[in-house]
C-alpha positions as CSV (number, residue, x, y, z in Angstrom):
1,X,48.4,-46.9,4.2
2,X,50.7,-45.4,1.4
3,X,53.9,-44.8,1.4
4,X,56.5,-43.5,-1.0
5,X,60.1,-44.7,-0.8
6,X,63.4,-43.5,-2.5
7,X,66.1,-44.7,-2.4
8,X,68.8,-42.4,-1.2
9,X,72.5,-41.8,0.2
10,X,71.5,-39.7,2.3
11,X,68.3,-37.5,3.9
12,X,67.3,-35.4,6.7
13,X,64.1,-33.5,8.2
14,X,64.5,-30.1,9.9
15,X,61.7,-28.7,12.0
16,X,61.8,-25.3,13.2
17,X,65.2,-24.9,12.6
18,X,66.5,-28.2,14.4
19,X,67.6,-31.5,12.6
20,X,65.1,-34.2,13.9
21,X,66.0,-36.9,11.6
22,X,68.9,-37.8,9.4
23,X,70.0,-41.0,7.9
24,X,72.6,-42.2,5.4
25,X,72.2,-44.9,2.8
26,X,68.9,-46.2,3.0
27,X,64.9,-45.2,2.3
28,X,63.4,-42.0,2.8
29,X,59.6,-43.2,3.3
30,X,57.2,-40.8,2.9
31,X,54.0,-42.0,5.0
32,X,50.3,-41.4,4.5
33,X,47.7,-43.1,6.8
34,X,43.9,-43.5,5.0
35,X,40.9,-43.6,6.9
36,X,39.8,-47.2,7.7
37,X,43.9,-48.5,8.2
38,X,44.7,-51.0,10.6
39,X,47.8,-52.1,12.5
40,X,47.8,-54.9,9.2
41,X,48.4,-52.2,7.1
42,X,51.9,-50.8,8.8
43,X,53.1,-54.6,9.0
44,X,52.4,-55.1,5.4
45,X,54.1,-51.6,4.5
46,X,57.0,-52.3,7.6
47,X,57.4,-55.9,5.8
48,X,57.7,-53.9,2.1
49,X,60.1,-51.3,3.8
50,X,62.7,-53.5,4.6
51,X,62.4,-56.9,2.2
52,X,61.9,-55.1,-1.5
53,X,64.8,-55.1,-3.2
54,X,65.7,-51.7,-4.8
55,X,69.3,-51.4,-4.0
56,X,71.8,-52.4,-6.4
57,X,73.9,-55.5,-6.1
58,X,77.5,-55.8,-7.4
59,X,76.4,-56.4,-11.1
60,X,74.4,-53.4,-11.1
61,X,71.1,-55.2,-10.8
62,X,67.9,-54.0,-8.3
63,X,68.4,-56.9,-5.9
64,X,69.2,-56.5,-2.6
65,X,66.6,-55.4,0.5
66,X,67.2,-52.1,2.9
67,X,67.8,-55.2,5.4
68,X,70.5,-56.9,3.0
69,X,72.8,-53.6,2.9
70,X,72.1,-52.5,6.3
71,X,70.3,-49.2,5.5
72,X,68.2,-47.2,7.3
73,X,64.6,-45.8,7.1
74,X,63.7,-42.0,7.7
75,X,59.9,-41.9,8.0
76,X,58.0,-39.1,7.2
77,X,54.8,-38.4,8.0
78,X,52.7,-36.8,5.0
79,X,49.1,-37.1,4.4
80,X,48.9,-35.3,1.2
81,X,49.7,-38.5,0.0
82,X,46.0,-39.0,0.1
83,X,44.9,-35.9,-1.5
84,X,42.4,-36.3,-4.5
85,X,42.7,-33.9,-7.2
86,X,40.2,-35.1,-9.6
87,X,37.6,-32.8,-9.1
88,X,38.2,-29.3,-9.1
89,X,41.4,-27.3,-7.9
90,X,41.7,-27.7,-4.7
91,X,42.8,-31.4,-3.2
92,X,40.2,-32.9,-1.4
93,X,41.7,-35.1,1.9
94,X,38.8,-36.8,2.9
95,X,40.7,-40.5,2.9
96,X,43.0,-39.2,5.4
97,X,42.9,-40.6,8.9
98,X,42.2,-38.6,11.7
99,X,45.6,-37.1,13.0
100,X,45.2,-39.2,16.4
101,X,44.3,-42.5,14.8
102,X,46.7,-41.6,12.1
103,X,50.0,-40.7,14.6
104,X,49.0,-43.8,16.3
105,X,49.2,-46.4,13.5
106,X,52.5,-44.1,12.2
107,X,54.2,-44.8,15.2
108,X,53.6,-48.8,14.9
109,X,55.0,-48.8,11.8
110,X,58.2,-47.2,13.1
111,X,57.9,-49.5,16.0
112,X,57.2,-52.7,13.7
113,X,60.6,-51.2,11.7
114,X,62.7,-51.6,14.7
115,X,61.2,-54.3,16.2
116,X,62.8,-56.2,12.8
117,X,66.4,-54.6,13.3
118,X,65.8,-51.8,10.9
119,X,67.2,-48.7,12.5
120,X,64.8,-45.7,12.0
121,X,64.4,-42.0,12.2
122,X,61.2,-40.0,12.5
123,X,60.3,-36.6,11.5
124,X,58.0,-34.9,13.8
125,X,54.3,-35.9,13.0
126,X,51.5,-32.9,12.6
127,X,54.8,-30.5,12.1
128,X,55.9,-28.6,9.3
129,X,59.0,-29.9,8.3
130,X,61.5,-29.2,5.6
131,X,62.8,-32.5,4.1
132,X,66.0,-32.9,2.6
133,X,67.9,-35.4,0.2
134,X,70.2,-37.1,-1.9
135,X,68.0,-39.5,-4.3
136,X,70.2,-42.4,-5.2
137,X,69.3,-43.2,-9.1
138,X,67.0,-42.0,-8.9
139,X,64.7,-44.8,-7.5
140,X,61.2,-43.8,-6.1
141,X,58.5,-46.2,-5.6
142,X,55.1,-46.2,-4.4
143,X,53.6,-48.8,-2.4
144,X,49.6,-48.9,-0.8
145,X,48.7,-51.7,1.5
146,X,45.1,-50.6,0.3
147,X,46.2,-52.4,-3.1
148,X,46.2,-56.1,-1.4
149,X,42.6,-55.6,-0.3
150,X,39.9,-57.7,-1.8
């Protein structure tokens, strides 16, 4: 599972129109689900989410959680995160799960969010959805559960 996070004061999604999603201070997460993820994955990722510390403390320095300033989490779901574009021009998104398997594991990872306090919002999964944001820093990382795998 990968997931992109920034850091922002606020964000929303729109779909067709309508406002689905919005958060203030907190993480945007963009989420892709790869073929082969398990419910692990989402825990490590859910785990990540709320424990890595990326927001500023009062000196300035990267070291407080989304947990430790009470944020929130907008997840997205995007699985052009998984898109290869090493070989010719257009991506290639054979390492993306299949939509049901994918909206299933998703949905835990949401779940596994809230389960731990986090409050969360969802964009619509499988819709086209216009994302907007404010990017505090700006602060973007990346982080692939398919990395602790031996």
């Amino acid at each position: 599972m990968k997931a992109v996070l920034q850091r922002v004061t606020e964000a929303s999604v729109t779909v067709d129109g309508v406002v689905v999603g919005t958060i203030e201070k907190g993480l945007l997460v963009f989420v892709g689900v790869a073929k082969g993820d398990e419910e692990s994955d989402g825990r490590y990722l859910a785990e990540k989410i709320r424990t890595l510390r990326i927001f500023s403390d009062e000196r300035g320095k990267m070291n407080r959680s989304l947990t430790d300033v009470g944020g929130s989490a907008l997840l997205v779901s995007q699985f052009t995160l998984l898109g290869q574009t090493t070989n010719g021009r257009r991506p290639s998104f054979d390492e993306a799960a299949l939509p049901g398997e994918a909206k299933r594991l998703y949905e835990q990872l949401a779940d596994d969010l809230r389960a731990h306090g986090t409050p969360v919002e969802t964009g619509v999964f499988g819709a086209h959805m216009c994302v907007s944001l404010v990017n505090d820093g700006p602060v973007t990382f990346v982080v692939d559960s398919r990395e602790t795998r031996s």
